[in-house]
N, C-alpha and C positions, 0 to 999 in steps of 0.2 A: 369392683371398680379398679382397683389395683393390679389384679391381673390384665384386664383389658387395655391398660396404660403400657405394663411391661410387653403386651407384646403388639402395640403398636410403636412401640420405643423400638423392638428387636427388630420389627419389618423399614422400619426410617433409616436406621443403621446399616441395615441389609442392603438397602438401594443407592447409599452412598458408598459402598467399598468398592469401587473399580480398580482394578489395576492395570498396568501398562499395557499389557497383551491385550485386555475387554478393547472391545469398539465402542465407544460413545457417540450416541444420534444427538444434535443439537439440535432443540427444538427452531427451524429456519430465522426465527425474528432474531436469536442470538448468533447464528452463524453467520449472517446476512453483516451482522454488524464487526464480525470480526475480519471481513474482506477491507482492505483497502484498496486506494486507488491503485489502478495497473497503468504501467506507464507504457507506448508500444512506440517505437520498437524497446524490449528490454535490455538490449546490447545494440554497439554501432561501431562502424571503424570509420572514418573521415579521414582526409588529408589535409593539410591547412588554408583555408580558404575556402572551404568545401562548407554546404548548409543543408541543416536536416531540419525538420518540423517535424517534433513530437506531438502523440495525442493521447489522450488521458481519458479513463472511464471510471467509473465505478457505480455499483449496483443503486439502481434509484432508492431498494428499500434501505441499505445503509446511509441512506442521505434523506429521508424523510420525502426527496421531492425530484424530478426525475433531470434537474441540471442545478450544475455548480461552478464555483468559480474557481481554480486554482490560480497559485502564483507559482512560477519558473525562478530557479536557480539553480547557480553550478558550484561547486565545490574549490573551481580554479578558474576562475575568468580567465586568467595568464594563459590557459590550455582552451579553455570555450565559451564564447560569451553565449547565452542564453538570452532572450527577452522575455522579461517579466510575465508578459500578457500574452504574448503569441504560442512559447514554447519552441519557436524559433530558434537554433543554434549556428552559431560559427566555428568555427574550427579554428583557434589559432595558431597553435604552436603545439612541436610533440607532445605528446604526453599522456595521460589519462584524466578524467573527470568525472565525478558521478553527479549528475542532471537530476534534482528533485523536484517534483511537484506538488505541494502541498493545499489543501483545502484553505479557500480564502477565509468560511469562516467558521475553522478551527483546524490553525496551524500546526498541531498536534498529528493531525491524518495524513500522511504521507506518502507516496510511492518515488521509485526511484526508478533509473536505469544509469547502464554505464558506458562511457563514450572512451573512445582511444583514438587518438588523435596522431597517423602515424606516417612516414614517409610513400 
C-alpha cells in the first residue's frame, strides 16, 4: 500500500512541475474566465470637441449570461468626459485619458482603452 501511495505522490508531483518554456492548456471554463472585457476601439486620438462611442464585449461564458451591464469612466474628465451609461466620450482639452469600463455587477472586471486628446 505504501508503495502505491509513493508512486502516486511521484506521478501528482510529476504533473505539477511546468516551467516557463512548457505550454500550459487551460481547461476552456478557466481560460474563459481569465478574458476580460475588451474595450473597441482600444486607442483613439480626438480633437477637442470631437465625440466617439465606445463598445464593450466580453465572452458570455465569463459572465455566466450572454449580456451585461457596464459603467463608463475616465481617468480625467478635465481631458474627456465620458457618460456613464452610453460609453459616449467628449473630448475636451489636450491631453490623454484612459476610458474604463467596468462590470456593473462586479466592479472588479475591467477593460480599458486610451484616448489622446490633441491639436
Amino acid at each position: 500500500m505504501k508503495s502505491l501511495l509513493f508512486v502516486a505522490t511521484l506521478v501528482a508531483v510529476g504533473a505539477c512541475s511546468a516551467t516557463a518554456s512548457d505550454a500550459v492548456t487551460l481547461p476552456d471554463s478557466v481560460s474563459c474566465t481569465l478574458q476580460g472585457p475588451t474595450v473597441r476601439p482600444s486607442s483613439a486620438t480626438l480633437h477637442p470637441g470631437d465625440t466617439l462611442r465606445l463598445s464593450v464585449s466580453m465572452p458570455a461564458c465569463a459572465l455566466g449570461t450572454t449580456t451585461a451591464t457596464f459603467r463608463w469612466s475616465s481617468s480625467d474628465s478635465n481631458v474627456a468626459f465620458v457618460d456613464s451609461l452610453s460609453g459616449l466620450i467628449r473630448a475636451r482639452s489636450l491631453g490623454t485619458a484612459t476610458i474604463i469600463a467596468a462590470l456593473a455587477a462586479e466592479s472588479s472586471v475591467k477593460g480599458a482603452m486610451l484616448l489622446v486628446v490633441a491639436q
